[in-house]
C-alpha positions as CSV (number, residue, x, y, z in Angstrom):
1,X,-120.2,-164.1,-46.2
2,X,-121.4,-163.7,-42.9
3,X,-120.7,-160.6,-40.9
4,X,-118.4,-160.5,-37.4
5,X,-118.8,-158.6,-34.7
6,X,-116.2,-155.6,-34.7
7,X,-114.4,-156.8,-31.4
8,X,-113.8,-160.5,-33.1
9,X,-112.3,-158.6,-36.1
10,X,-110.0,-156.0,-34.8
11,X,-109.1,-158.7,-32.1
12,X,-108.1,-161.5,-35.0
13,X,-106.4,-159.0,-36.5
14,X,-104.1,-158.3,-34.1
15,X,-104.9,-154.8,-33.4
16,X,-105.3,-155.3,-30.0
17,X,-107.1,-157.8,-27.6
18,X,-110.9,-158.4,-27.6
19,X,-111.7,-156.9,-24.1
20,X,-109.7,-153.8,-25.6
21,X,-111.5,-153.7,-28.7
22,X,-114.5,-153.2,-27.0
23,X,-113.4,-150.1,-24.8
24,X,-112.4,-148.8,-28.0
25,X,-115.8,-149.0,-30.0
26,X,-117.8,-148.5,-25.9
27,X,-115.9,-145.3,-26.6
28,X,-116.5,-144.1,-30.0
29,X,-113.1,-144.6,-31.7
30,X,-114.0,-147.4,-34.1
31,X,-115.2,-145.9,-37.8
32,X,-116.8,-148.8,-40.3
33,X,-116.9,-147.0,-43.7
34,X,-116.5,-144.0,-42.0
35,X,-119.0,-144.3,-39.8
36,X,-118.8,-144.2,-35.6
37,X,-120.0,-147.7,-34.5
38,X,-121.2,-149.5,-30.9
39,X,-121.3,-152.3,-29.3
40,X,-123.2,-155.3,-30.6
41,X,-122.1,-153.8,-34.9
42,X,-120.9,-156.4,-37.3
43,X,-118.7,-155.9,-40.2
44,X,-117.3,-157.7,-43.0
45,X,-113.3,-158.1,-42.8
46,X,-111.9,-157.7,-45.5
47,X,-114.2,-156.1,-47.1
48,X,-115.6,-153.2,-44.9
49,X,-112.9,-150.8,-44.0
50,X,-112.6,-150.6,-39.9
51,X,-110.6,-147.9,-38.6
52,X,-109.8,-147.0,-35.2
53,X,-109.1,-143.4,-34.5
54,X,-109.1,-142.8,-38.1
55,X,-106.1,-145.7,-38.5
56,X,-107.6,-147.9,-40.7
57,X,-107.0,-151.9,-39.7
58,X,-105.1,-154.1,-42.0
59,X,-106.3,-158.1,-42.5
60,X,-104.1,-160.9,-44.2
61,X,-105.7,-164.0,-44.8
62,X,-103.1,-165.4,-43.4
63,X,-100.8,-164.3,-40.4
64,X,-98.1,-165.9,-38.1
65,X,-98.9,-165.2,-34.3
66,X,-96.3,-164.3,-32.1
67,X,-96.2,-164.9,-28.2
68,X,-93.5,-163.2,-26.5
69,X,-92.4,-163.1,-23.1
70,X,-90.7,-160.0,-21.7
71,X,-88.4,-159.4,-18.5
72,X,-90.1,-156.3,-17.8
73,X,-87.9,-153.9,-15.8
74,X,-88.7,-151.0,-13.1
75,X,-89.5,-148.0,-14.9
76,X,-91.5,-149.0,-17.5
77,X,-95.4,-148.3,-18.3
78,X,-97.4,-151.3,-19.5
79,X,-98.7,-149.8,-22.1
80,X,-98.4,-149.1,-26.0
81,X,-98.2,-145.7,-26.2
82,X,-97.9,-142.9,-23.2
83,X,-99.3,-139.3,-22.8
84,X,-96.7,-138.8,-20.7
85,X,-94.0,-139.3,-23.0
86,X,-93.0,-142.4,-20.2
87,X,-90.7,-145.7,-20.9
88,X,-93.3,-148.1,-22.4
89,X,-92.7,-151.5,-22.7
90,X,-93.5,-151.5,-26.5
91,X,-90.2,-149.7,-26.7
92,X,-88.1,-153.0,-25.3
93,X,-89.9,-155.0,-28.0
94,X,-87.9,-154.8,-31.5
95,X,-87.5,-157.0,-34.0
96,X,-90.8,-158.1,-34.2
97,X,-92.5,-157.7,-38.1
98,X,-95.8,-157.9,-36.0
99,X,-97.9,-155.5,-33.9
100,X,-97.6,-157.2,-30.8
101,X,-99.5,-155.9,-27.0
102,X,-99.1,-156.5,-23.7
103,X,-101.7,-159.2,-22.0
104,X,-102.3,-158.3,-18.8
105,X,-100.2,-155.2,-17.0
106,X,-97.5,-154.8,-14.3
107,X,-97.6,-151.1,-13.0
108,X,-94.4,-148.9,-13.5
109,X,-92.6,-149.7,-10.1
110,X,-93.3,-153.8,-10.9
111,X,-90.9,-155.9,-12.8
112,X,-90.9,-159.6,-13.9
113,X,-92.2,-161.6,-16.6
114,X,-95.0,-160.3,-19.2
115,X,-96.2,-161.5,-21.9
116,X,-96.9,-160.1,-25.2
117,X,-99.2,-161.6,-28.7
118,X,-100.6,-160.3,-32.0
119,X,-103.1,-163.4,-31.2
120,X,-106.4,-161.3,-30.0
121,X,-108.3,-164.8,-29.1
122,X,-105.4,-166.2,-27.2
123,X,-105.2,-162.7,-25.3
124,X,-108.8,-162.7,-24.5
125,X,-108.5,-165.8,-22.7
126,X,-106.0,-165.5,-20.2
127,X,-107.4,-162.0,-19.5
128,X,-110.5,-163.1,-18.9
129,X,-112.0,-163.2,-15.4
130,X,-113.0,-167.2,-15.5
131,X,-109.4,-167.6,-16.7
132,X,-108.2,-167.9,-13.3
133,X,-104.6,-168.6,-14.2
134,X,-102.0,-168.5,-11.7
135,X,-99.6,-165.5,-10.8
136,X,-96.8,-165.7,-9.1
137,X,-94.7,-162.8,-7.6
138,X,-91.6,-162.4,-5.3
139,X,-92.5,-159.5,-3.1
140,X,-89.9,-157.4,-0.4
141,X,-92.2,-156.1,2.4
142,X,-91.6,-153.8,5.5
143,X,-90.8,-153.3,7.6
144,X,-92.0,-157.3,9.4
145,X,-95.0,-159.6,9.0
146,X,-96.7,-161.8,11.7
147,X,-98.9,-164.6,11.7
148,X,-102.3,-162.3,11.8
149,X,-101.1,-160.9,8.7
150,X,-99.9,-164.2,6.6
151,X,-103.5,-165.6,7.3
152,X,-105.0,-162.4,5.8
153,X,-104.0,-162.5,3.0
154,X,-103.6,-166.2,2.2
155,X,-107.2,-166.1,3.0
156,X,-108.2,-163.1,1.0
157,X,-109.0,-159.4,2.3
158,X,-110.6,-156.5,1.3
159,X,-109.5,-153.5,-1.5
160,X,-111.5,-151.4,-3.0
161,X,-112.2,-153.7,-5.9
162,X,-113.9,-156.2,-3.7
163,X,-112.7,-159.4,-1.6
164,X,-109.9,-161.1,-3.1
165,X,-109.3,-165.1,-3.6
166,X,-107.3,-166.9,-1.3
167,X,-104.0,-167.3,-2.4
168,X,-100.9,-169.0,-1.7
169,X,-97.9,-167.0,0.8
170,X,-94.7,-168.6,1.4
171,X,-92.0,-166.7,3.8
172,X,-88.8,-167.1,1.5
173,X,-86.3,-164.5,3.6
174,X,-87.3,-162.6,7.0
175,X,-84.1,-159.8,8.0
176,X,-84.3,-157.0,10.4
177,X,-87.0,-154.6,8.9
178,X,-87.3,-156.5,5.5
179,X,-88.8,-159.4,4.6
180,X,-89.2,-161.5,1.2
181,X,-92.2,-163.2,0.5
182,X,-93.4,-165.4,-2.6
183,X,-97.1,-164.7,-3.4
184,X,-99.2,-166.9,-5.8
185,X,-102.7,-165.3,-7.2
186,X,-105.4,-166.6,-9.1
187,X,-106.9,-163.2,-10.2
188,X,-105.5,-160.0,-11.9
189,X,-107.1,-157.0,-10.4
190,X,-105.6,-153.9,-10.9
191,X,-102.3,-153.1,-8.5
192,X,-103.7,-156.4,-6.5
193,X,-100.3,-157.8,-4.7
194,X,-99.5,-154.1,-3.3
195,X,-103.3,-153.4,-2.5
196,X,-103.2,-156.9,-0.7
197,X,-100.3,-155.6,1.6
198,X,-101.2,-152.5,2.2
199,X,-104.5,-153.7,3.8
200,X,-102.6,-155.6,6.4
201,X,-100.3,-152.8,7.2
202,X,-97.3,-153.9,4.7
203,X,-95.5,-151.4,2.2
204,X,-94.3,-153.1,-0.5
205,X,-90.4,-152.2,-1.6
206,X,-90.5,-154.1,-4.4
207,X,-92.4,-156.3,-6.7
208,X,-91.5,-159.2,-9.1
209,X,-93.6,-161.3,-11.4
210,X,-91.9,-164.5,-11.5
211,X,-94.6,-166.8,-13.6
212,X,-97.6,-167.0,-15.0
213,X,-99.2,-170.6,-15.1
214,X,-96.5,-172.8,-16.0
215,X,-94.4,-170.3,-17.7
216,X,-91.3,-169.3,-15.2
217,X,-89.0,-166.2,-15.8
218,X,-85.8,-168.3,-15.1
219,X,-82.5,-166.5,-16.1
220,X,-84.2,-163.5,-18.6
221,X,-82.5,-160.4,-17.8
222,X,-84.3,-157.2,-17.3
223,X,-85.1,-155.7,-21.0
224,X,-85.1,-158.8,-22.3
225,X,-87.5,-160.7,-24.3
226,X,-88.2,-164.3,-26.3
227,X,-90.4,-166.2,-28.3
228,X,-92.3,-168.6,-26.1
229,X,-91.0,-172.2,-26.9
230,X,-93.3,-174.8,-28.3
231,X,-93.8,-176.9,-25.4
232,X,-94.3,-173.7,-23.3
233,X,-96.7,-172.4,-25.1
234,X,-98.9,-175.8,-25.6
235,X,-98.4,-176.1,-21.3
236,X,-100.3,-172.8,-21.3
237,X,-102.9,-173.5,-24.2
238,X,-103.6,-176.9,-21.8
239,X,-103.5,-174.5,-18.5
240,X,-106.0,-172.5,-20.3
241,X,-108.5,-175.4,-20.9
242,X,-107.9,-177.0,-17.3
243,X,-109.7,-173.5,-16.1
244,X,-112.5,-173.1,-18.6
């Protein structure tokens, strides 16, 4: 048998994604046989044992993948486990006889949809940067925008990671110091919808993920979650391979 590179493995097994797997051995926390590893180390699954943190990793030849989508609510960290001793998201998600993560993140003071896998591949792939699938958020702003401001950021403007993509602003409500606007992205850096605004002078009151790709929220409630349905989750596999 042929040995795999330790991100593939932990990733296939669920542990976490591949892009996380490789912070975790970039950081010295993955053991094979006991011993720290790097990047660029293979392994054998199955037969070498691989440990994180001292945890060691468990393979089935055979495992059912779960893809979950979560009304995340204010509050909550995006995250497995917190320092902190902070609401994490992980905590909404029972019932589940997998070890399923978060892909992607919505800060503490976000809501709206997320999803979740034990599929490390199918993780790897929206999260990645040529991935370019689409975001969309409903977002309260203050206390008024102008014209300047809508073509700013429909056209992209500078935070501190860099430049970002033109996107896609639509006015949806406009009161007396408040107005409601309906952002679509085509990136995911970090904080990027409240970075956005507050480079054109907005403060952001609130902050809802309302769909990723073709997936929509629609009536979830706030702490709860499902499995993604069939035909869902094939839109996204095909939204996926449009982009690639």
């Amino acid at each position: 048998m042929e040995k795999i590179r330790l991100q593939k493995i932990i990733a296939e097994s669920g542990y976490c994604s591949r892009r996380k797997a490789e912070e975790l051995i970039a950081q010295g926390r993955v053991q094979v046989n006991g011993r720290p590893c790097g990047l660029g180390d293979k392994a054998l699954p199955g037969k070498d044992i691989i440990a994180v943190d001292g945890e060691s990793i468990a393979f089935t030849k055979k495992k059912r993948m779960y893809y979950i989508m979560l009304h995340k609510p204010r509050g909550y960290v995006t995250t497995m486990k917190d320092e902190l001793d902070r609401k994490c998201v992980t905590d909404l998600i029972d019932g589940i006889p997998a070890r399923v993560y978060p892909i992607g993140r919505l800060d503490k003071n976000s809501e709206g949809l997320l999803l979740f896998t034990n599929d490390g591949k199918f993780a790897n792939d929206i999260m990645h940067p040529s991935c370019h699938i689409s975001k969309t958020y409903r977002v309260t702003v203050r206390p008024d925008i102008n014209d300047d401001q809508l073509t700013a950021l429909s056209e992209g403007v500078e935070i501190d990671s860099g430049k970002t993509r033109p996107c896609t602003v639509l006015v949806l409500d406009k009161q007396p110091g408040r107005v409601v606007l309906q952002m679509t992205i085509h990136e995911g850096k970090k904080r990027q919808i409240r970075k956005m605004c507050e480079a054109v002078g907005l403060e952001v009151a609130r902050l809802k993920r309302t769909s990723v790709g073709p997936l929509k929220l629609g009536m979830l409630k706030p702490g709860e979650y499902r499995e993604l349905k069939p035909d869902e989750l094939r839109a996204l596999r095909n939204a996926l391979a449009k982009n690639k």
